[in-house]
C-alpha positions, 0 to 999 in steps of 0.5 A: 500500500505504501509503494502505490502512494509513493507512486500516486505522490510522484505521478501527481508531483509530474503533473503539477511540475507539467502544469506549472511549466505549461503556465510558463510555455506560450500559447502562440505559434508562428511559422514563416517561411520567405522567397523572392520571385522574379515577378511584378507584386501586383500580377504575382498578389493578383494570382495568389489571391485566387485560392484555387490557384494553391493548387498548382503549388501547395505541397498539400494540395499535390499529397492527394490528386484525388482529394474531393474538393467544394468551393463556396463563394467567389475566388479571390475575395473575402468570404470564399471557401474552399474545402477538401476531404481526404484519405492521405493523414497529412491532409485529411479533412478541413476548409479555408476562408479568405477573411482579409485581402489588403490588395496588393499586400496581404491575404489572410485565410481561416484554416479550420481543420475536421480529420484527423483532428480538430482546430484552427489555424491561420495562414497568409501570403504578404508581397513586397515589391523588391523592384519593379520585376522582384517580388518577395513573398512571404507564406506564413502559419499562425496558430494558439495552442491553449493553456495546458494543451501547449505542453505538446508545442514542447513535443511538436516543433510546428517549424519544423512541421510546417516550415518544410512543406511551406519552403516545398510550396514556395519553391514550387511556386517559384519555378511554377510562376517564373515558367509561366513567365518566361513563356508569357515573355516568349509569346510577347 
């Protein structure tokens, strides 16, 4: 009887002790990544608003072809959803919104996720005009871990699972947008 006190005691001082580091821990993550696209701000921001458009480069969209996807709305404005339902873990099932566009500037997204698990995050491109045919974009992630559940940001280094496949998309993107590029300047 003694031995199983002595076990509830240090299971419960474990507890305490994780709880107390919780209180300490943020509750905030943000991941960024950047790249510099040889592209004018405006046209390469008029076709990052168009969410459909992610499918030519985001890493998720391309872990399952086979995903069914629905749209709601109008592309490229405020209100515009587009969901996706899939098998693939990585993917599984969810939605964004566009709820902020600062034309030319910034797009902000609302990422509810439904399968495998459920939460809420937000997403953003921000372009900036380096000159007038260099553009740096910026892909960011940003999301709340709350009180105590941000233990786990301890387990989970949302940079490194985030920050890869945001480095992947941008630089499908990259190759994706100075392609088209050049074809468009070889038809010029």
């Amino acid at each position: 009887m003694k031995v199983i006190k002595i076990i509830l005691g240090v299971i419960v001082a474990i507890l305490v002790i994780l709880l107390v580091v919780a209180f300490f821990l943020p509750t905030d993550y943000v991941v960024e990544r950047e790249i510099t696209i040889q592209a004018p701000k405006d046209t390469l921001f008029s076709y990052l608003k168009y969410v459909k458009n992610q499918d030519e480069f985001s890493v998720w969209s391309q872990m399952d072809p086979n995903m069914k996807k629905e749209y709601r709305g109008t592309d490229g404005t405020v209100g515009f959803v587009s969901a996706w339902d899939s098998d693939h873990e990585q993917v599984g099932k969810g939605e964004q919104e566009i709820i902020n566009i600062k034309e030319g500037e910034r797009i902000d997204f609302e990422l509810r996720f439904f399968e495998p698990f459920e939460s809420k995050g937000y997403a953003y491109f921000i372009t900036t005009a380096l000159d007038s045919a260099t553009t740096r974009v910026i892909w960011g992630f940003k999301g709340k871990s709350p009180y105590p559940f941000n233990l786990m940001l301890l387990l989970w280094d949302m940079d490194k699972m985030l920050g890869g496949d945001l480095e992947k998309g941008l630089a499908n993107l990259k190759t994706l947008w100075e392609s088209k590029d050049a074809v468009q300047s070889e038809d010029s």
